[in-house]
Residue, then its C-alpha position, 0 to 999 in steps of 0.5 A: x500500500x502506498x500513501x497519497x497527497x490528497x486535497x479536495x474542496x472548495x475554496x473561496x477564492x482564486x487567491x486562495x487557489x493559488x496559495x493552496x498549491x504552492x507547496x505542489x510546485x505549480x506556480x500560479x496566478x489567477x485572477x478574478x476579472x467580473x464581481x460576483x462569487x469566485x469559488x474554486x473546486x479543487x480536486x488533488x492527487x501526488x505522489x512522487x512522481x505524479x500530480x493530478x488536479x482537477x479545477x472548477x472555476x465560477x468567474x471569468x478568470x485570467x489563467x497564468x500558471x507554471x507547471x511544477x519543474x522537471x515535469x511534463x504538464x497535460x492539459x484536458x478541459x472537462x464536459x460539458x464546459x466552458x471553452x478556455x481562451x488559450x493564446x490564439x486558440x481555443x481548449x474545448x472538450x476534444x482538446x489535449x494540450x503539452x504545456x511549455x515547461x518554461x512559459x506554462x499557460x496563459x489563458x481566459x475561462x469563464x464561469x462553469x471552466x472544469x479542466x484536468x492539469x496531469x503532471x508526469x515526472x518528466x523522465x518516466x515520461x520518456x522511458x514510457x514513450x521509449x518502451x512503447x515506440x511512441x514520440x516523447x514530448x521532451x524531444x518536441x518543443x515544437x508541439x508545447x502549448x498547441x492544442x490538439x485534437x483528439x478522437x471523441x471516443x478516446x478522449x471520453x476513454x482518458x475522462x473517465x480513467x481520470x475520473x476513475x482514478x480520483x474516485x477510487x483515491x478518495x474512497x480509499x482515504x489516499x491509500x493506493x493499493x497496487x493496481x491504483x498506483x499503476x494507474x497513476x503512476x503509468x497507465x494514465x501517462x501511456x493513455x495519454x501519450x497515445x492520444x497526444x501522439x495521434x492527435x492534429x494540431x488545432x489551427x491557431x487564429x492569425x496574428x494581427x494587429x490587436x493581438x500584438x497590442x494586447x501582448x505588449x499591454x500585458x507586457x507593461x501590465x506585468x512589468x508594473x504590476x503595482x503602479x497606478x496608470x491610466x488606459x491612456x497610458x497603456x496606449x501609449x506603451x502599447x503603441x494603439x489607439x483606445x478603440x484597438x486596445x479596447x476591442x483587443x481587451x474585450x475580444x481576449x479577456x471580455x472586460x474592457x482594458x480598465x476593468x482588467x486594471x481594476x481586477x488585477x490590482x484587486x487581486x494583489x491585495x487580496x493575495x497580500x491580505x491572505x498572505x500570512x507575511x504580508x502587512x496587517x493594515x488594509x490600507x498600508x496594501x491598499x495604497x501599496x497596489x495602488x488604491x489611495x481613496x480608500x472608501x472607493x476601494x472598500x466598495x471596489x473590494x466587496x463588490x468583486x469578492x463579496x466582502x470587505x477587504x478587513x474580512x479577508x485579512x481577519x480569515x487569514 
């Protein structure tokens, strides 16, 4: 019998999400981009090797996220589902995808996203695509982060094994008996590496003159993260004019360019406030990210997460 690393529940937020699975390796930054409930079902498997999740999100949200370091990252959207805006294409039900081990993923989902994020060791990886004459995705940069489509009845197959696996993890209190552990640890990963392998790329949306502007919007967004700018601004940086930058925000990410500012400068104080290390006065993280009326901000901050911003800090 082998003991497994389990979560599964319910957290209140995508803040809390990203908290909650430091300690996994996975390197992530979500952010709510519409008010309303935030909630995330999470569902989570480890072992040495493996690190299974599943997520359900109930918000528009801005996915950005690395993959845990010497792994190769799956990703399969569930059914039924929203489709997940990822880069120029889009992730529906019949997609697999490789992530990039350096970049990770950057992606939109909106309310009802459940997805699988399936992380193998990278080396057991290639010794299985080796043992089965398959292509092994370490040798096919080329092919990270391009969704391809799957047989329906296949990727229904991979679902339901997936799901399976879960079920069987939680019924038996995260102790795997051997047959489990097969399951995790290789059969998952070769039913995988199949359907990967006989996938066909996802044709990805022409490059055009928004999509070059929102790059370099989201470039300088990044690069100052905590310093208050207005749309105008980002124009400029971006080197577009309002309308462009406009309809590139709500083409990508449904929200205009100052709803997005709002959203991401919100959920850094919310990050912060969550944070055991960060600072115990509301206002000093305030004004840290930005927000210098301070009442505005309170409305603001219970609008999109549903309480005010000294809730959050006491729960912490």
């Amino acid at each position: 019998m082998t003991t497994l690393k389990t979560m599964q529940g319910q957290l209140g937020s995508v803040e809390e999400f990203s908290a909650a699975l430091k300690h996994t390796g996975w390197g992530i930054d979500f952010r709510q981009l519409k008010r309303g409930p935030g909630q995330v079902a999470v569902n989570a498997i480890g072992t040495a090797r493996t690190l299974l999740l599943k997520v359900g999100l109930h918000n528009l949200v801005h996915q950005q996220a690395l993959p845990p370091s010497g792994s190769i990252t799956f990703a399969l959207v569930n059914e039924p589902t929203a489709p997940f805006q990822f880069g120029g294409s889009v992730l529906e039900s019949g997609t697999l995808t490789c992530f990039d081990p350096s970049r990770g993923l950057d992606g939109v989902s909106d309310k009802g996203f459940s997805a699988y994020a399936l992380s193998f060791d990278a080396d057991r990886v290639s010794e299985l695509a080796e043992t089965m004459r398959l292509p092994d995705p370490i040798n096919s940069p080329d092919m990270w982060n391009i969704p391809r489509h799957a047989d329906v009845n296949e990727i229904s197959r991979l679902r339901s094994v997936t799901e399976k696996i879960f079920d069987e993890t939680h019924r038996s209190d995260g102790v795997a008996n051997a047959n489990l552990f097969k399951m995790i640890e290789s059969e998952l990963a070769l039913e995988i590496l199949n359907l990967w392998a006989k996938g066909s790329t996802v044709p990805e949306a022409s490059y055009n003159n928004r999509a070059r502007a929102l790059r370099r919007a989201m470039r300088y967004i990044e690069a100052n993260s905590k310093t208050l700018f207005s749309v105008e601004d980002l124009c400029r940086e971006s080197a577009c004019s309002i309308s462009t930058l406009e309809r590139a925000f709500r083409d990508y990410f449904g929200v205009s360019p100052k709803q997005y500012l709002t959203a991401q400068r919100l959920s850094g104080v919310r990050a912060s406030l969550l944070s055991p290390e960060g600072s115990s006065k509301v206002s000093d993280v305030a004004i840290e990210w930005g927000f210098w009326h301070l009442s505005k901000f309170a409305a603001d901050y219970k609008g999109m997460f549903g309480e005010l911003p000294s809730a959050t800090r006491m729960a912490a």
